[in-house]
Structures are given as structure tokens and as C-alpha cells.
MARMAR-659338 format. One record per residue (C-alpha): residue in three letters; x, y, z. Coordinates in Angstrom, 2 decimals. Layout:
<mimars>
{mimar ALA, {X, Y, Z}}
...
</mimars>
This chain:
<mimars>
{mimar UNK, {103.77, -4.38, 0.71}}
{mimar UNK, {103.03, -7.34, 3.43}}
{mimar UNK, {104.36, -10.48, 1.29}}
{mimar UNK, {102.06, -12.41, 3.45}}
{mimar UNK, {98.81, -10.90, 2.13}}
{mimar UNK, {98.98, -12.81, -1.32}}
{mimar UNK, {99.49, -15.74, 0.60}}
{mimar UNK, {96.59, -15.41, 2.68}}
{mimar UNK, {94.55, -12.09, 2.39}}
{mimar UNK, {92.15, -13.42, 5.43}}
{mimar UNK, {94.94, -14.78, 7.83}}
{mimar UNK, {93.99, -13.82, 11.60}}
{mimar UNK, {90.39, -12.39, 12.69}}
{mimar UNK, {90.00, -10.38, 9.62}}
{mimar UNK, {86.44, -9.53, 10.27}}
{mimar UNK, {87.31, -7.78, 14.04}}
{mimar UNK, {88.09, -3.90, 12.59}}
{mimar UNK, {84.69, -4.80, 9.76}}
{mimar UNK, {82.32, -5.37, 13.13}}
{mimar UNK, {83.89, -2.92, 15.16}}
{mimar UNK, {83.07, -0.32, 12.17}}
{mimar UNK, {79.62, -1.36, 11.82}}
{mimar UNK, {79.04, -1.52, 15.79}}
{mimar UNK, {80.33, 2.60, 15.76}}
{mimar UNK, {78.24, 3.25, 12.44}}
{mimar UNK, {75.14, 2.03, 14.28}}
{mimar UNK, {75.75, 4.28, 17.32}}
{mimar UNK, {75.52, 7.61, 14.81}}
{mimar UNK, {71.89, 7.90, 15.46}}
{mimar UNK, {72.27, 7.80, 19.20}}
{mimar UNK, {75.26, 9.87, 18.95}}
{mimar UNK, {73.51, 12.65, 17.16}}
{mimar UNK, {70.50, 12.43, 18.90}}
{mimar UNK, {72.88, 12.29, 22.16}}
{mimar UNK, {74.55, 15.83, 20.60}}
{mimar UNK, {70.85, 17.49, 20.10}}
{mimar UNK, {69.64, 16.84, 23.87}}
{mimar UNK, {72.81, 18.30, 25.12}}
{mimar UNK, {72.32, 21.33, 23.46}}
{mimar UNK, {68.55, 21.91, 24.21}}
{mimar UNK, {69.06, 21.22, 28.06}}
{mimar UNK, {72.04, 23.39, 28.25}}
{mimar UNK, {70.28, 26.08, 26.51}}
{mimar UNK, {70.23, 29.37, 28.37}}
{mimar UNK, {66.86, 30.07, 26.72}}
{mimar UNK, {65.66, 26.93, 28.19}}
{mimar UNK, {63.89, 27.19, 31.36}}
{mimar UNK, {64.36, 23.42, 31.91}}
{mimar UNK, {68.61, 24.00, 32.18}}
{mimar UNK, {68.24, 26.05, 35.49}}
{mimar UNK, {66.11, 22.62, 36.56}}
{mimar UNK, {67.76, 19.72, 38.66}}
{mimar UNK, {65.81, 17.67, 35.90}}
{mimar UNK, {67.18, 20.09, 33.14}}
{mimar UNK, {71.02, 19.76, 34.67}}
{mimar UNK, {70.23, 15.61, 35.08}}
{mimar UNK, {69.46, 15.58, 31.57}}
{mimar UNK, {71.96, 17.56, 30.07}}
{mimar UNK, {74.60, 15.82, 31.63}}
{mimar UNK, {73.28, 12.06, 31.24}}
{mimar UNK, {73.30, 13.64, 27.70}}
{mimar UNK, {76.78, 14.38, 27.23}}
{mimar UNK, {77.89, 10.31, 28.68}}
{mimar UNK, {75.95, 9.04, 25.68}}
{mimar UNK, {77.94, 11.61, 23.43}}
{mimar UNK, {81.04, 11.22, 24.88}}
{mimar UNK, {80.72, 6.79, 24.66}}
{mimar UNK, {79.15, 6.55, 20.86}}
{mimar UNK, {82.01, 9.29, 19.92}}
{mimar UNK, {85.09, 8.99, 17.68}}
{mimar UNK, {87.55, 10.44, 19.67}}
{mimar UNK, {90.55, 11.94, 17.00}}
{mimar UNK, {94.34, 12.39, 17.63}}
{mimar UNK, {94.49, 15.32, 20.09}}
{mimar UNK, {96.97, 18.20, 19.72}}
{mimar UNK, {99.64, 18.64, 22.08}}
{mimar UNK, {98.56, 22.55, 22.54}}
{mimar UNK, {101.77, 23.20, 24.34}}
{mimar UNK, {102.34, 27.64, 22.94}}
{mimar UNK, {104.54, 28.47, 26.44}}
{mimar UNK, {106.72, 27.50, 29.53}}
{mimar UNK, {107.58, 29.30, 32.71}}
{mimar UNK, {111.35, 29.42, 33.50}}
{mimar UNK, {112.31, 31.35, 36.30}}
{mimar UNK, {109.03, 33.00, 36.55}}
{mimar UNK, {108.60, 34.39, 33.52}}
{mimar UNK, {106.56, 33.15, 30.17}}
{mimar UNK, {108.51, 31.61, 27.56}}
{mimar UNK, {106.78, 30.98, 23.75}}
{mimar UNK, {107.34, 27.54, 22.33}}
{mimar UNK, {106.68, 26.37, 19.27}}
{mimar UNK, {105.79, 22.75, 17.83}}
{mimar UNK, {107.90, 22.05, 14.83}}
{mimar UNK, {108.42, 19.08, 12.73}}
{mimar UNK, {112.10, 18.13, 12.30}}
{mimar UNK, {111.75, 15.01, 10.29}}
{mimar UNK, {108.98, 13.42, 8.68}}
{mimar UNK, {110.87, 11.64, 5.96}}
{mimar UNK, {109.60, 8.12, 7.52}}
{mimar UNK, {106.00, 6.67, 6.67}}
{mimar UNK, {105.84, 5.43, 11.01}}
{mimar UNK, {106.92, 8.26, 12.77}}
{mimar UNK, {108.20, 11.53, 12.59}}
{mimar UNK, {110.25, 13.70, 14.70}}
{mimar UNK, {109.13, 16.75, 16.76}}
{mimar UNK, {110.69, 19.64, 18.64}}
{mimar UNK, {109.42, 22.22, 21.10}}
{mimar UNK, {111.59, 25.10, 20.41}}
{mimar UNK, {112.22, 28.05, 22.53}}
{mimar UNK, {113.75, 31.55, 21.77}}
{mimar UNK, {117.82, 31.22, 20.94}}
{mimar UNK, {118.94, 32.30, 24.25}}
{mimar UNK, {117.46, 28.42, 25.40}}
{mimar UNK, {119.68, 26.65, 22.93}}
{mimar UNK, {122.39, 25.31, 25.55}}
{mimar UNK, {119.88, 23.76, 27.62}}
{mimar UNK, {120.22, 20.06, 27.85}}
{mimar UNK, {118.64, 18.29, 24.40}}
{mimar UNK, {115.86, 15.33, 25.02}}
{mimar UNK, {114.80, 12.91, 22.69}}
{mimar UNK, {111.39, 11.85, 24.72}}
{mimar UNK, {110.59, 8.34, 22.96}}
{mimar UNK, {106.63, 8.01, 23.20}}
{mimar UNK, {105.25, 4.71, 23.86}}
{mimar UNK, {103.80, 2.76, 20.55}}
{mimar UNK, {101.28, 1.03, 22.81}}
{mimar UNK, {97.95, 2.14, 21.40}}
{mimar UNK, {97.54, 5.44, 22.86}}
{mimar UNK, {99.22, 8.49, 20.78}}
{mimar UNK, {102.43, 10.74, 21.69}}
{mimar UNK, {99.87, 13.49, 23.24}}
{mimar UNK, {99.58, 11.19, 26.04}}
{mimar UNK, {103.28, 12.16, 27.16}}
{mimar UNK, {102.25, 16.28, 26.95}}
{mimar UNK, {102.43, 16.27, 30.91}}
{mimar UNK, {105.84, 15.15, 30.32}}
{mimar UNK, {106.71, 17.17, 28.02}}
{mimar UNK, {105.34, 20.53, 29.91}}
{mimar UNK, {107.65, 19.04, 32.95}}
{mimar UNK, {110.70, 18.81, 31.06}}
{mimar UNK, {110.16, 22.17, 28.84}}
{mimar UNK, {111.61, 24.58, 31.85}}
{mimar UNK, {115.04, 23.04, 31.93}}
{mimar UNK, {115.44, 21.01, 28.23}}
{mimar UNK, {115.24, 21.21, 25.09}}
{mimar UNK, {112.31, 19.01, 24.31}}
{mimar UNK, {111.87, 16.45, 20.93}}
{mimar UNK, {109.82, 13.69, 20.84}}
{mimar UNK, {109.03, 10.89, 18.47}}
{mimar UNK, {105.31, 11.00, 16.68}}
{mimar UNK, {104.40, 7.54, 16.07}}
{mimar UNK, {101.84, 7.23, 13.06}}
{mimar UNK, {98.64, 5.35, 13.32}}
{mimar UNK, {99.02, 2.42, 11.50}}
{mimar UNK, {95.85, 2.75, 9.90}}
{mimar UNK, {96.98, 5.98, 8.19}}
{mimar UNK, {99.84, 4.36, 6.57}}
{mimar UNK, {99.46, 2.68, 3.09}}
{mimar UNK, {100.56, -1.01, 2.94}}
{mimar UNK, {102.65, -0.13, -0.15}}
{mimar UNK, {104.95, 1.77, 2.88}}
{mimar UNK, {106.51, -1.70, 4.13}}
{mimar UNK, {106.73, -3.10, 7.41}}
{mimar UNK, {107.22, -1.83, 10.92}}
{mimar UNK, {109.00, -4.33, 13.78}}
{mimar UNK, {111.06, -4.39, 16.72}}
{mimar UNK, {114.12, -3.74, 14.72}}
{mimar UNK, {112.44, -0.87, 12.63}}
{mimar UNK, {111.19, 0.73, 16.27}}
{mimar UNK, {115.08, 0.75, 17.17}}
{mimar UNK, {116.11, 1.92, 13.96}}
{mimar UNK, {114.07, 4.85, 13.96}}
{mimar UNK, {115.39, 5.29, 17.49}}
{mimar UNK, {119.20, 5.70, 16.22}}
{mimar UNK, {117.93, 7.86, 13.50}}
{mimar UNK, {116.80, 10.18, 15.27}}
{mimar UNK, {119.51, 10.17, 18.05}}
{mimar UNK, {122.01, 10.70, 14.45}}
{mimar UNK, {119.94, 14.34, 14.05}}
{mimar UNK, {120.52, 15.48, 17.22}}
{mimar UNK, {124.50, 14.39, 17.23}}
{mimar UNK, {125.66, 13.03, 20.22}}
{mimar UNK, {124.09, 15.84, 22.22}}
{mimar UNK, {120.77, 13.72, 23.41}}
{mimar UNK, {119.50, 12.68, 26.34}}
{mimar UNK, {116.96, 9.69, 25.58}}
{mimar UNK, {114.01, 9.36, 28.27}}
{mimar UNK, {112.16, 5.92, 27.49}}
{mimar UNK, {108.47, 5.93, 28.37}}
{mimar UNK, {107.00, 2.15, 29.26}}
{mimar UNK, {107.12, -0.21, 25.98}}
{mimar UNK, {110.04, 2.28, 24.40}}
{mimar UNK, {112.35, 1.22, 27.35}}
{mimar UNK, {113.83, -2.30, 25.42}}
{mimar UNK, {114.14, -0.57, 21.85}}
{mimar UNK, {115.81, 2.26, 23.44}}
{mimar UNK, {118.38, 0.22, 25.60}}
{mimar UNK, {118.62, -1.81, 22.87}}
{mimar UNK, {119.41, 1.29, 20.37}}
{mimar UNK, {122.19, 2.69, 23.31}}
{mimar UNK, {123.20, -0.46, 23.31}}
{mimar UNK, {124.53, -1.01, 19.35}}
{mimar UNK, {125.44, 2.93, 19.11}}
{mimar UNK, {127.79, 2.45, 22.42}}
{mimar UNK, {129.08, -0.82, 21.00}}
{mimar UNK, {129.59, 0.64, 17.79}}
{mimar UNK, {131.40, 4.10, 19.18}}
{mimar UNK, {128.62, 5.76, 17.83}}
{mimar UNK, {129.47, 9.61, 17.90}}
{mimar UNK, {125.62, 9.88, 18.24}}
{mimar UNK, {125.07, 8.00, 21.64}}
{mimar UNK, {123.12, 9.62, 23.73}}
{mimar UNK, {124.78, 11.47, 27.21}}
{mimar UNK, {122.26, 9.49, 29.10}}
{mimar UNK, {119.21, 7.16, 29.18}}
{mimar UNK, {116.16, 7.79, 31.53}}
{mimar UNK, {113.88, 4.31, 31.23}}
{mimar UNK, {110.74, 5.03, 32.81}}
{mimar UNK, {108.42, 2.25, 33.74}}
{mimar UNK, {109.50, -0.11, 31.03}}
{mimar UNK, {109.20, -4.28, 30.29}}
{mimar UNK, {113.28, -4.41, 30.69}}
{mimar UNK, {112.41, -7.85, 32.71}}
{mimar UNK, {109.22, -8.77, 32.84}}
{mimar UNK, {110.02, -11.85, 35.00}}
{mimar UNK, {110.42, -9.63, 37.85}}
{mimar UNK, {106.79, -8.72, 40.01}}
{mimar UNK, {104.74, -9.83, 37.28}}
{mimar UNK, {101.86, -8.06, 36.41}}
{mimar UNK, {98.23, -8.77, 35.02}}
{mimar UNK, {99.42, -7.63, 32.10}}
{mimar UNK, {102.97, -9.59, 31.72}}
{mimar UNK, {100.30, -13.06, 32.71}}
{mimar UNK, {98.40, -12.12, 29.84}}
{mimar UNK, {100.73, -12.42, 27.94}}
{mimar UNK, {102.65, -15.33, 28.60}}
{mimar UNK, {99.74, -17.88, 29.60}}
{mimar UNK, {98.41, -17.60, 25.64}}
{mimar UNK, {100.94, -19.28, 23.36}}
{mimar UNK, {102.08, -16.48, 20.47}}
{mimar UNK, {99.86, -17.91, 17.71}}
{mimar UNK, {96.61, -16.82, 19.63}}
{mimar UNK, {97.65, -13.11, 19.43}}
{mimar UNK, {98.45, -14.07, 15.76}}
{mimar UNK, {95.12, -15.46, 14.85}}
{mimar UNK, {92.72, -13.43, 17.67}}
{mimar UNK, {93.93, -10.01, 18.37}}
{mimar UNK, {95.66, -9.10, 14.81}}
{mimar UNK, {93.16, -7.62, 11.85}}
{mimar UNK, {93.32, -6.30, 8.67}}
{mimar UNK, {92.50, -2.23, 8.29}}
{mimar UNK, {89.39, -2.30, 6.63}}
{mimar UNK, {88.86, 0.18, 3.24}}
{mimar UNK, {87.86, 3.41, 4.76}}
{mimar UNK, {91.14, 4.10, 5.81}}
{mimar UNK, {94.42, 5.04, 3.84}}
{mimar UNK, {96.28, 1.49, 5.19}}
{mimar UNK, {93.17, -0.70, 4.04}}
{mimar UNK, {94.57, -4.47, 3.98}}
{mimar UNK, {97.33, -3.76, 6.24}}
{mimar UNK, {97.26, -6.26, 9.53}}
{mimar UNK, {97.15, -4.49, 12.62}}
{mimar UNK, {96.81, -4.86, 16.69}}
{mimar UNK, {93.66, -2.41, 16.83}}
{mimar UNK, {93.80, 0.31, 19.30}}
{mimar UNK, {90.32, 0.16, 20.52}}
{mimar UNK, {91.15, -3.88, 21.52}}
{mimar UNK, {94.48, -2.45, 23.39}}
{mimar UNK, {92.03, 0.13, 25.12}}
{mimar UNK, {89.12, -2.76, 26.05}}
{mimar UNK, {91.91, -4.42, 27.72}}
{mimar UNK, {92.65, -1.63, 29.38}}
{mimar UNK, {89.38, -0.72, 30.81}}
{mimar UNK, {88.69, -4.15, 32.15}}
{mimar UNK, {91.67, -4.16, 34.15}}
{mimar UNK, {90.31, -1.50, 36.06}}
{mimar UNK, {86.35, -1.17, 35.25}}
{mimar UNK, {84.58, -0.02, 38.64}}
{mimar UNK, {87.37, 3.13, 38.97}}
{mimar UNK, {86.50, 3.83, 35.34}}
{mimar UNK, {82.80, 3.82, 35.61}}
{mimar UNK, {83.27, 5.32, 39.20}}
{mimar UNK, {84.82, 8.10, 36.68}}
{mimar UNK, {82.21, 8.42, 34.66}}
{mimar UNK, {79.59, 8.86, 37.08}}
{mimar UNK, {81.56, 11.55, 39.10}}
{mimar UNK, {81.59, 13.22, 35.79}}
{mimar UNK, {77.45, 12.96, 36.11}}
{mimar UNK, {77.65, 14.78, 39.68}}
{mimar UNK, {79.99, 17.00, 38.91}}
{mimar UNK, {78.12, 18.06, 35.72}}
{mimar UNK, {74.79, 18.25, 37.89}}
{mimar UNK, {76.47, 20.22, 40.37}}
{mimar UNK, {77.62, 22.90, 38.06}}
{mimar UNK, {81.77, 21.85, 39.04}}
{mimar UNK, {83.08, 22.92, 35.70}}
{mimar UNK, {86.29, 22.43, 36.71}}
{mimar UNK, {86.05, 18.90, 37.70}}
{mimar UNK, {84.21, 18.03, 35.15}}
{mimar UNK, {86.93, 19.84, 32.85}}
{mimar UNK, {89.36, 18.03, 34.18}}
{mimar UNK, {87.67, 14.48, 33.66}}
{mimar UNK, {87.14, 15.46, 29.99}}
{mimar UNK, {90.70, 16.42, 29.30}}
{mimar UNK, {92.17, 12.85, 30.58}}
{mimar UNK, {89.88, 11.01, 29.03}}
{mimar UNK, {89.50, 12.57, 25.90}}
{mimar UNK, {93.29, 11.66, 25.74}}
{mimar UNK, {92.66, 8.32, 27.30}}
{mimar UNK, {89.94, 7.36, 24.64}}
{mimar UNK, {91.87, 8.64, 21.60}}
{mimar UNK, {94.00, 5.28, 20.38}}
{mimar UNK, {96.08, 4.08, 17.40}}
{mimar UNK, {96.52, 1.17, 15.47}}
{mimar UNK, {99.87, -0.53, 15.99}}
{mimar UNK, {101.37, -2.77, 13.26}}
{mimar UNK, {101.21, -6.56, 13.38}}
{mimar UNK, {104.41, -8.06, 12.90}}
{mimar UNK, {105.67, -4.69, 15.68}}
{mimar UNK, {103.09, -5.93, 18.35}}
{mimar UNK, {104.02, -9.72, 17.92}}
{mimar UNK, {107.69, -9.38, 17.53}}
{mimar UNK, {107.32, -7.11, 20.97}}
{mimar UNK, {104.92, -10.19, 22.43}}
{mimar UNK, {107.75, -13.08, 21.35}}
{mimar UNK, {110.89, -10.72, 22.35}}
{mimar UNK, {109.83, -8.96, 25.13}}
{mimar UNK, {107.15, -10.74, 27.06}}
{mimar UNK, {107.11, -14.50, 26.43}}
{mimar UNK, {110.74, -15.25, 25.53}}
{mimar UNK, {112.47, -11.82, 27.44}}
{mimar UNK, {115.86, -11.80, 25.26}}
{mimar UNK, {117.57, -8.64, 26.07}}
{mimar UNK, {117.90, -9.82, 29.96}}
{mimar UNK, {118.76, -13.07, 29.25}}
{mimar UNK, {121.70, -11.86, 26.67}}
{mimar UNK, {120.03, -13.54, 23.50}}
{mimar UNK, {118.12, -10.13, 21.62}}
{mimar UNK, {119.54, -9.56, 18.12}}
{mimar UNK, {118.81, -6.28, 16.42}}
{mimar UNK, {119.50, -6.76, 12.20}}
{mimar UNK, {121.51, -9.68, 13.33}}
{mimar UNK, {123.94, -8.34, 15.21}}
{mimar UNK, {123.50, -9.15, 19.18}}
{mimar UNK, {122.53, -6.61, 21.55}}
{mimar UNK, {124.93, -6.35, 24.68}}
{mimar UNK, {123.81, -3.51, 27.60}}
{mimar UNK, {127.11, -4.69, 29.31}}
{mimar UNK, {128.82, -2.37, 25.96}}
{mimar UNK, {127.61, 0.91, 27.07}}
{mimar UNK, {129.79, 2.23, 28.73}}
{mimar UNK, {129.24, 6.03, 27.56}}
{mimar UNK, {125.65, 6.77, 27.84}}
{mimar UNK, {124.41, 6.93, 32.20}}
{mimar UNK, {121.29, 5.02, 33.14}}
{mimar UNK, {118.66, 6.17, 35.33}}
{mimar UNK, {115.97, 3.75, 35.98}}
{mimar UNK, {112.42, 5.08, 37.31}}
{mimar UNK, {109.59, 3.15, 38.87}}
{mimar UNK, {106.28, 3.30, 40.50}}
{mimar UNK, {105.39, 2.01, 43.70}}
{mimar UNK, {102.09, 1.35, 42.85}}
{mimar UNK, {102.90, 0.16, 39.42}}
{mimar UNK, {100.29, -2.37, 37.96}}
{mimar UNK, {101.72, -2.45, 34.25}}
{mimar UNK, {105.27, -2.41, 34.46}}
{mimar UNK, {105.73, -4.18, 38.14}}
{mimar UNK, {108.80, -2.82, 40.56}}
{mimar UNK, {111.73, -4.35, 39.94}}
{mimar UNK, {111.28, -4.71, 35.71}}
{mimar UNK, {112.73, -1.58, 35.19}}
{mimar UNK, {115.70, -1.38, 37.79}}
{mimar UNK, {116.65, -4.81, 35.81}}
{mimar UNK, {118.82, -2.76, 33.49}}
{mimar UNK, {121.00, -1.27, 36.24}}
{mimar UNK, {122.59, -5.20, 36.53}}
{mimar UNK, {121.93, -5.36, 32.82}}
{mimar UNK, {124.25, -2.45, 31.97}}
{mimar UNK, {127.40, -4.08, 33.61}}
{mimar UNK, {129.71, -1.68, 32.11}}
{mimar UNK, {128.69, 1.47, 33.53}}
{mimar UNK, {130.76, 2.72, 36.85}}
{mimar UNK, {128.36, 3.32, 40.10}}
{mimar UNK, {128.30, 6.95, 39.71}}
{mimar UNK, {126.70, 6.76, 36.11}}
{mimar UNK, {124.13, 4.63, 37.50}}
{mimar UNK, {120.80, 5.69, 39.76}}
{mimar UNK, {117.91, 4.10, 40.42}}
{mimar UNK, {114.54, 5.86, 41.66}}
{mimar UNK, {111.07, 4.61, 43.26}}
{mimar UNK, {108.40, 7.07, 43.20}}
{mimar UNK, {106.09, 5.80, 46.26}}
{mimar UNK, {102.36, 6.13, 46.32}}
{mimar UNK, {102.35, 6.53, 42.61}}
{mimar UNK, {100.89, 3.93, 39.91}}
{mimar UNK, {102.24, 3.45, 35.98}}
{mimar UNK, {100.24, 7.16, 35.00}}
{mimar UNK, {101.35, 8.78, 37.76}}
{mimar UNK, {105.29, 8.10, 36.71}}
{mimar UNK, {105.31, 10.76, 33.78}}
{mimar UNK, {102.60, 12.65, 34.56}}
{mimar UNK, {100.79, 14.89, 37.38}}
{mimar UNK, {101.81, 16.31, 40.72}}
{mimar UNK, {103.95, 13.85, 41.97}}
{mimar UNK, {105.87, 13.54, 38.73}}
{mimar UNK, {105.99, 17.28, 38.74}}
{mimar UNK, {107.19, 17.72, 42.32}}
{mimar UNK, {109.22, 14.48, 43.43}}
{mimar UNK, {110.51, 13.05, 39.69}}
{mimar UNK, {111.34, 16.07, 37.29}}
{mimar UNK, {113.71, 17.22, 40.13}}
{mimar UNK, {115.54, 13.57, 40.16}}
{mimar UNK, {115.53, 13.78, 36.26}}
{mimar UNK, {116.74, 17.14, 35.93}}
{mimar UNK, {119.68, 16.56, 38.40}}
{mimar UNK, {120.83, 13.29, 36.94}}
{mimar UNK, {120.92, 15.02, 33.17}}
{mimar UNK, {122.63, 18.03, 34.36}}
{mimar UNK, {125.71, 15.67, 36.05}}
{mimar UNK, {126.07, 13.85, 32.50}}
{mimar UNK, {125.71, 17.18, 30.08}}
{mimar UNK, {128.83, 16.57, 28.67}}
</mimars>
């Protein structure tokens, strides 16, 4: 249980999640009524759907559904894979959900794929959920064998469970690396890129068995000194106790962690979609056209990102701030001085697992150069264990996901793990 909330059960904006509630609650009308009118204009025993005004209707219909709705964890949905050609099945499977945070997955083919290369994918804890990363997944499935970690909502998890920090993220981390016994490849994902260095880091210090082969960090805060971005100014121009006492709430009672003091996902994702408002509401009304127009496939296409986009967890408190003080206002690991359960964290001590460092030209989140940090970082690695890759023309999304990704960075990926699969 959080010692801290005897001390002070209304430390921080305790109220935020309680208003945020009762600002969704209110919306239920409007939501409903939303639902009704986009049924009765999309009716095909409604003369008004075949209208312009019917079609107008129908679709200003579904924006009001779609912004009063609760939007739930989405399903990865991921049943096959193409390999050469032909279809391959693939199941979802849970490997290990002994841990109240997170819980391990695996996309398993038929036996005959067992000798492909093994992946541990680590999914961003950033507010979104690990669906966001099913693009990646889907590019890796044809030549790996996929696993990725399932972070927990924070809200979901009972405060009787403990904490979750930095040092629990990295735990977790080498936990799951242990399961898959030294045969791993870890591919870091944006916020995951410190934790994970930092978990390659002990294990290769330690002559860990369990190291992984390689390490793919993608987009990640390795050095956020380098090309800052809007979001690395945001936060380093607050001082850390006005993310303490602003942006951290307690879980109010309707949910299974009530009490427990989070960073709410639905703040992470206002953030979000102020940074780049007009191309979101550009979106949203090319989702009106489209829907007008009768382009189902557009419009399909709009729903499926943001249905993703708009689905968000809670993150723990003392996770988010411990991230804020490490990785963003006091950046540790490049300047030598990160500890993980006391014991210091040197990237200069791997010396077993290969780096490959990814980045996006276009990059506003994780600005070119932060990632490629870890290639001086990681000292004791020879040149040939070492490769560095800019993706031009492509922004933070675009690293892990879509065409480009598909075309120009699987292939770079693929090749790298295949020269260290041993």
C-alpha cells in the first residue's frame, strides 16, 4: 500500500480524475442521443440516408459519438502472418501474468517457426496501451518470434499491490529477459529505451546468462539534451514538484485501484492533442467528408488509428515522476550517475548484447540525435556490434509503424538480428 496515503490522503490535485468523471458522466445523454441519430440516418429503411442531408447527419452523428465515448483497451486481433507467401496461424498467449503491472505475451506460430530469432518487444508505459505497437508486431511476426510486455492500467491495479518505479519498470524488464534465457532480442519502443539499456546494462555487468543477443532502441529519451523537443521543454522548464502537485491524482472509487496516485492517461493524451491540434481536427473533419462521400475505407482507416489513439492508461505516480527526475530534468544514465536498486548503471559494461539505434527524421518527441546517444554511451561494444539508422521523411509514429517502417526499417532490423543470432 502507498505509505504516503496515511500521511496525506489529498496530497497533489486529488479532485482532477473526480471532475474528469463527472465531465464524461454528463456527456451520457449526448452520447446516447449521439448513438440513436446515427442509427436512424444510416437506416436503409430511411429515405433520408440516401439524402446529402441524411449522409451530413449521420456522419456529424457519429463525431459526437465517437468524442463523448469511452474508448476501452483494444485487442491486438493479430490470428495470422504471411511468410514466404503463404498464411501462417498465430496465436496470442499469456506467458506470465504472475506480476500485478504487467504481464508477458507471446505470438506463437506452428513448431516448425521455433528457431526463428526470439523478441522481447518492450511497449512504451506512456499512456497509450501495448496495442499501439500491433503494427510492430505484424512487421516483426514474418521473421521472429514475437513477445511483448502488457503493461496494466494503473487504475485496474489495487493499491494493496505496492508500488511501480523506474527500478520496478527495469526489473520487470530482466524478468522477463530470465524466461526467455539468453535467447532474446530486446527492441525498446520510445520511453522503454532507458529501462531497457539500463536492464542490458546490469545483466551484461553481471554476466547475466540471460542478456539479450541484441538491443534495438527505437526513438527513445537516451539524451534528451540532444535536439530538444516540445516535449523534453516541458518538462524541464517546470521544477519536479509541479508535476507532483498538478498532474498526479488519486484513482477515484469506481475503479479497482481507488486511492492509488496516478499520472492520468486522458491528461497524457490532452497534451498530446495540443501539440498538434489543427492536423487532429483536420482529421476529424476528413472523417466528416469521407463519411459523406460514402469512402468507407478512409473513413475505416481513420477509425482504426484513432480508436487506438484515444484508448489510454493510467500510469503510476512515483513511475511517471521518477521517469520526469531521471530521465528528463536530471538525464543520469548519459551523464554516468543512474543507479538501479543501488547499484550504478554503466552502458560502457555491455559488451555482449549489439546496439542498434533507430530514429526519425521528422521526429518531434524523441528529437534526432537522443537516441544515437547510446552508441557513445555503450563504449564497450566493438564497431561491428554497433549501427545506427535514420529513417528520413518519417515522424515519432511513423518509426514502428506503417509503410515506411514496413518497407525501409523491418529490413534494417531484421538484418542486424540475424548477424547477432548467436
Amino acid at each position: 500500500m502507498d505509505k504516503n496515503f496515511f500521511e496525506n490522503p489529498f496530497a497533489g490535485n486529488s479532485q482532477l480524475y473526480n471532475i474528469h468523471e463527472a465531465q464524461h458522466a454528463s456527456m451520457a445523454p449526448f452520447h446516447t442521443m449521439a448513438t440513436a441519430y446515427k442509427v436512424f440516418f444510416r437506416s436503409p429503411y430511411n429515405i433520408l440516408s440516401y439524402t446529402r442531408f441524411g449522409k451530413s447527419m449521420a456522419a456529424a452523428s457519429e463525431l459526437m459519438e465517437r468524442a463523448t465515448r469511452n474508448y476501452l483497451k483494444p485487442e491486438f486481433g493479430i490470428d495470422r502472418t504471411s511468410i514466404d507467401g503463404k498464411r501462417v496461424d498465430v496465436v496470442e498467449e499469456v506467458v506470465d501474468d504472475s506480476r500485478p503491472f504487467g504481464r508477458l505475451l507471446h505470438f506463437r506460430k506452428p513448431k516448425q517457426f521455433d528457431k526463428q530469432p526470439k523478441i522481447l518487444l518492450v511497449a512504451p508505459m506512456s499512456g497509450h496501451h501495448a496495442t499501439l505497437l500491433r503494427g510492430t508486431v505484424r512487421g516483426l511476426l514474418p521473421f521472429a518470434d514475437v513477445y511483448i510486455t502488457d503493461w496494466t492500467d494503473a487504475r485496474e491495479v489495487p493499491l494493496y499491490a505496492g508500488k511501480f518505479d523506474l527500478d520496478d519498470y527495469i526489473t520487470y524488464v530482466i524478468d522477463f529477459l530470465k524466461i526467455l534465457k539468453g535467447e532474446a532480442h530486446v527492441i525498446a519502443v520510445c520511453q522503454p529505451a532507458v529501462p531497457v539499456m539500463a536492464a542490458a546494462s546490469i545483466m551484461n555487468a553481471q554476466k547475466d546468462p540471460a542478456a539479450p543477443r541484441s538491443m534495438t532502441l527505437m526513438g527513445g529519451p537516451i539524451d534528451t539534451r540532444e535536439a530538444p523537443t516540445e516535449v523534453n521543454r516541458t518538462a524541464t522548464e517546470r521544477p519536479f514538484s509541479w508535476f507532483e502537485n498538478t498532474v498526479v491524482t488519486r484513482v477515484p472509487a469506481n475503479y479497482p485501484g481507488f486511492m492509488r496516485k496516478v499520472y492520468p492517461g486522458f491528461l497524457q493524451l490532452t497534451g498530446f492533442m495540443t501539440m498538434n491540434l489543427e492536423r487532429h481536427v483536420g482529421e476529424h473533419i476528413k472523417l466528416f467528408q469521407h463519411l459523406v462521400q460514402g469512402d468507407d475505407d478512409s473513413a475505416e482507416a481513420h477509425r482504426a488509428f484513432y480508436n487506438e489513439y484515444l484508448s489510454v492508461a493510467d500510469l503510476p505516480a512515483e513511475f511517471y515522476l521518477q521517469t520526469i527526475d531521471v530521465v528528463f530534468q536530471r538525464h543520469l544514465l548519459p551523464k554516468g550517475e543512474m543507479t538501479y536498486l543501488g547499484q550504478k548503471v554503466d552502458p560502457s559494461k555491455i559488451t555482449k548484447t549489439a546496439l542498434l539505434t533507430i530514429e526519425g527524421e521528422l521526429d518531434d518527441i524523441s528529437g534526432v540525435g537522443q537516441t544515437k546517444a547510446a552508441q557513445k554511451l555503450c563504449s564497450g561494444l566493438p564497431k561491428e556490434k554497433k549501427r545506427h539508422h535514420e529513417q528520413k521523411a518519417v515522424g515519432h509514429y511513423g518509426i514502428f509503424n506503417g509503410r515506411k517502417f514496413r518497407e525501409h526499417i523491418i529490413p534494417v532490423i531484421q538484418e542486424f538480428i540475424t548477424q547477432n543470432d548467436k
